[in-house]
C-alpha positions in Angstrom: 23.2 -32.1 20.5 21.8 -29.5 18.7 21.4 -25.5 19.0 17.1 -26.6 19.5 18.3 -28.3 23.1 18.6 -25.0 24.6 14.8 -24.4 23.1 13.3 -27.5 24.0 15.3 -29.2 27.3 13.0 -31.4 27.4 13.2 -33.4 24.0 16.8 -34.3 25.3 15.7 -35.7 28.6 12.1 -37.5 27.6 11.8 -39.5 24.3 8.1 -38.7 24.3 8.5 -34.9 24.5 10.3 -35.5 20.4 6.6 -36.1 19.4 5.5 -33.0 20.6 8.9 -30.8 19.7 8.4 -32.1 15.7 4.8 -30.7 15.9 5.6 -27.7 18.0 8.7 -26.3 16.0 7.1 -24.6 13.1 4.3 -23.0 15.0 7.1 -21.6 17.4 9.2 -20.2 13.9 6.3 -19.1 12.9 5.6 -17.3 15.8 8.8 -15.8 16.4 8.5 -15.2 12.5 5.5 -13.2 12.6 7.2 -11.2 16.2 9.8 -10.3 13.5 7.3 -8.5 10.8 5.9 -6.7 13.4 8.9 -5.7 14.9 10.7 -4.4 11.9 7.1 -3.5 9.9 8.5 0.4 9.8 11.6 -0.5 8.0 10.0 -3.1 5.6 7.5 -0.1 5.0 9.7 2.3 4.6 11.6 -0.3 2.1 8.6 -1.0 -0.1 7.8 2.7 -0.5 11.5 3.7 -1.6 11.2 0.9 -4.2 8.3 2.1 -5.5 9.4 5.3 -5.9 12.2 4.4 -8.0 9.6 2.3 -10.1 7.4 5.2 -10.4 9.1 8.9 -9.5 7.0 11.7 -7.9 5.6 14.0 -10.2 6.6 17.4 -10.1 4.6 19.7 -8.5 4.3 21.9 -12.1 2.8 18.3 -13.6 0.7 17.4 -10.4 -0.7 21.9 -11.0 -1.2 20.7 -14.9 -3.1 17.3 -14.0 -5.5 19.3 -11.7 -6.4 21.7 -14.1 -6.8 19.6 -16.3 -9.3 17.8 -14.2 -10.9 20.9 -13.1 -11.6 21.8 -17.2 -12.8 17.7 -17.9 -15.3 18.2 -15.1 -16.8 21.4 -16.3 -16.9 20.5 -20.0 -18.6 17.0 -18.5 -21.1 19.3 -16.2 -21.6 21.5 -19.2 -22.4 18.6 -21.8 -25.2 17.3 -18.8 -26.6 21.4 -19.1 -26.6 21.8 -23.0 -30.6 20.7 -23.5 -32.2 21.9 -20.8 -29.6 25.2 -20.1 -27.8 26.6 -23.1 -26.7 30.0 -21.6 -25.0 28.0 -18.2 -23.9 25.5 -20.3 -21.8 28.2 -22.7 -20.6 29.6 -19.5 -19.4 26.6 -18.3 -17.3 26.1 -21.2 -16.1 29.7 -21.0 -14.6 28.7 -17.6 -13.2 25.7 -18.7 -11.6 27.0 -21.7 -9.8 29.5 -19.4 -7.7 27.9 -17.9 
Protein backbone atom coordinates (compact mmCIF):
# COMPACT_ATOMS: atom_id res chain seq x y z
CA UNK A 1 0.00 0.00 0.00
CA UNK A 2 1.29 2.97 -1.04
CA UNK A 3 1.11 6.94 0.00
CA UNK A 4 -1.09 7.27 -3.80
CA UNK A 5 -4.06 5.03 -1.99
CA UNK A 6 -5.08 7.87 -0.13
CA UNK A 7 -5.14 9.77 -3.71
CA UNK A 8 -6.69 7.28 -5.70
CA UNK A 9 -9.14 4.84 -3.35
CA UNK A 10 -10.22 3.50 -5.98
CA UNK A 11 -7.13 1.79 -7.74
CA UNK A 12 -7.07 -0.33 -4.47
CA UNK A 13 -10.62 -1.51 -4.58
CA UNK A 14 -11.24 -1.93 -8.67
CA UNK A 15 -8.42 -3.47 -10.84
CA UNK A 16 -9.71 -1.56 -13.76
CA UNK A 17 -9.52 1.91 -12.13
CA UNK A 18 -5.08 0.98 -12.29
CA UNK A 19 -5.66 1.71 -16.07
CA UNK A 20 -6.90 4.93 -15.55
CA UNK A 21 -4.71 5.99 -12.25
CA UNK A 22 -1.25 5.19 -14.65
CA UNK A 23 -2.76 7.61 -17.21
CA UNK A 24 -4.11 10.03 -14.74
CA UNK A 25 -1.06 10.47 -12.35
CA UNK A 26 1.14 12.85 -14.25
CA UNK A 27 -1.56 15.08 -15.47
CA UNK A 28 -2.57 15.34 -11.67
CA UNK A 29 1.53 16.18 -10.69
CA UNK A 30 1.43 18.30 -13.24
CA UNK A 31 -1.42 20.03 -12.11
CA UNK A 32 -0.63 20.36 -8.61
CA UNK A 33 2.88 21.27 -10.23
CA UNK A 34 1.75 24.09 -12.09
CA UNK A 35 -0.75 25.22 -8.59
CA UNK A 36 2.78 25.35 -7.07
CA UNK A 37 4.41 28.04 -9.69
CA UNK A 38 1.63 30.03 -9.30
CA UNK A 39 1.45 29.94 -5.88
CA UNK A 40 5.01 30.75 -4.99
CA UNK A 41 5.50 32.92 -8.54
CA UNK A 42 6.37 36.14 -6.11
CA UNK A 43 9.16 34.36 -4.42
CA UNK A 44 10.64 32.63 -7.55
CA UNK A 45 10.42 36.35 -8.96
CA UNK A 46 11.81 37.88 -6.50
CA UNK A 47 14.62 34.95 -6.59
CA UNK A 48 15.52 35.46 -10.25
CA UNK A 49 15.75 39.25 -9.86
CA UNK A 50 18.32 39.04 -6.75
CA UNK A 51 20.39 36.64 -8.99
CA UNK A 52 20.55 38.79 -11.57
CA UNK A 53 21.53 41.50 -9.68
CA UNK A 54 24.47 39.92 -8.39
CA UNK A 55 25.32 38.88 -12.18
CA UNK A 56 24.98 42.41 -13.15
CA UNK A 57 24.98 45.21 -10.11
CA UNK A 58 22.94 48.50 -10.41
CA UNK A 59 24.64 51.24 -11.77
CA UNK A 60 25.18 54.14 -9.71
CA UNK A 61 23.15 56.86 -10.11
CA UNK A 62 26.44 59.25 -11.07
CA UNK A 63 27.00 56.44 -14.05
CA UNK A 64 23.20 56.11 -15.01
CA UNK A 65 23.56 60.78 -14.98
CA UNK A 66 26.87 60.16 -17.30
CA UNK A 67 25.07 57.48 -19.65
CA UNK A 68 22.14 60.03 -20.21
CA UNK A 69 24.25 62.74 -21.09
CA UNK A 70 25.96 60.97 -22.98
CA UNK A 71 22.87 60.02 -24.96
CA UNK A 72 21.53 63.40 -24.94
CA UNK A 73 25.11 64.72 -26.78
CA UNK A 74 24.99 61.27 -29.36
CA UNK A 75 21.54 62.37 -30.35
CA UNK A 76 22.27 65.97 -31.12
CA UNK A 77 25.55 65.37 -32.85
CA UNK A 78 23.31 62.58 -34.87
CA UNK A 79 20.39 65.38 -35.47
CA UNK A 80 23.07 67.89 -36.29
CA UNK A 81 24.98 65.51 -38.87
CA UNK A 82 21.09 65.07 -40.56
CA UNK A 83 21.13 69.37 -40.55
CA UNK A 84 24.76 69.99 -41.97
CA UNK A 85 23.56 70.28 -45.94
CA UNK A 86 20.56 71.83 -45.92
CA UNK A 87 21.14 74.03 -42.28
CA UNK A 88 24.74 74.97 -41.41
CA UNK A 89 23.95 77.66 -38.80
CA UNK A 90 21.35 74.99 -36.76
CA UNK A 91 23.48 72.42 -37.33
CA UNK A 92 26.73 74.49 -35.58
CA UNK A 93 24.28 75.20 -32.87
CA UNK A 94 23.44 71.89 -32.29
CA UNK A 95 26.91 70.92 -31.86
CA UNK A 96 27.46 73.88 -29.49
CA UNK A 97 24.78 72.19 -27.29
CA UNK A 98 26.11 69.06 -27.44
CA UNK A 99 29.58 69.89 -26.76
CA UNK A 100 28.30 71.52 -23.52
CA UNK A 101 27.59 69.19 -21.63
Amino acid sequence: MSILAIAFPAEAAIPVAQAFAGAARPLIGLGIFATLLMLFKPLIAGMLRAALLLITPRKSLQERKAGNNMQGALMLNRMARELDSSQPSLAAELRMLAARD
